[in-house]
N, C-alpha and C positions, 0 to 999 in steps of 0.2 A: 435853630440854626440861623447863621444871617448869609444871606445872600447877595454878593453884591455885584451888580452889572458896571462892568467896569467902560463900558464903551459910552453911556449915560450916566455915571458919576451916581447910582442910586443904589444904596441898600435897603433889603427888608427884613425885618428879623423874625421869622413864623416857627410856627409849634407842629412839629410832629407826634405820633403817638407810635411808639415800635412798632413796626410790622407793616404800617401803612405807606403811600406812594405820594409825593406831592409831585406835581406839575407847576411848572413855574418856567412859562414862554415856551425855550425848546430842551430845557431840560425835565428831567424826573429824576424823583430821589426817593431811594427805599430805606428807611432805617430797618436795617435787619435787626438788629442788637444794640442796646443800651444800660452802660454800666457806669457805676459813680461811686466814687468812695466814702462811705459812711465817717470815715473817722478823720477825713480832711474838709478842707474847704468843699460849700453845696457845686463850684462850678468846675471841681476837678473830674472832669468825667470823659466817656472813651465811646466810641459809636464804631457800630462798622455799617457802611454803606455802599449801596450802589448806583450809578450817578452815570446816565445815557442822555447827553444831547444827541436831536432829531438831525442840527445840523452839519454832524459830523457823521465821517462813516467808521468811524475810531471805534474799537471794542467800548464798552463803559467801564467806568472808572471801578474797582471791588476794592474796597479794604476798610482798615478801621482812621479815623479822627480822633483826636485829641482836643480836647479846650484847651487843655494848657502848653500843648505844645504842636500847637497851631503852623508858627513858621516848617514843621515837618510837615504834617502830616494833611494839611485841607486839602479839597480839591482845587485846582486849578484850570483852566483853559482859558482861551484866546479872549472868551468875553463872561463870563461867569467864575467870580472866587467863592469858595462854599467852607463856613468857615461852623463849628459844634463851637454853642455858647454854653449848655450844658444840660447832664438830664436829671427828670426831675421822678421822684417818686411818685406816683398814681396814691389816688387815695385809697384803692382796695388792693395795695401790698403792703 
């Protein structure tokens, strides 16, 4: 995923592994599910996640991302855009 702080002009680009939670400032991020099409391009892929800044008292964010069709589906808020670069197969699937 990359991550970019939009009120400091900075991106980072970090690796998730399904299932796990990252922390990054006042948000967290759950990839629940990660899928990718074998028979297209390695960064046509689709995630679904869940996405709670501390800052907010806003439910968090549920559903799926898109790499390739990003202007839909990323998340978005006031200071954080969260954008699926792609996923990737593990070596023991």
């Amino acid at each position: 995923v990359r991550i970019l702080d939009k009120i400091y002009g900075v991106s980072e680009e970090l690796h998730l592994a399904q299932g796990t939670t990252l922390f990054y400032d006042s948000i967290s991020v759950l990839v629940k599910q990660c899928l990718y099409y074998q028979d297209t391009l390695p960064g046509d892929s689709l995630a679904s996640v869940e996405v709670f800044d501390t800052r907010q008292a806003d439910k968090p964010f549920l559903g799926w991302i898109s790499s390739t069709h990003s202007h839909l589906t990323n998340y978005n808020n006031y200071r954080y855009n969260l954008r699926l670069l792609s996923c990737i197969k593990s070596k023991q699937e």
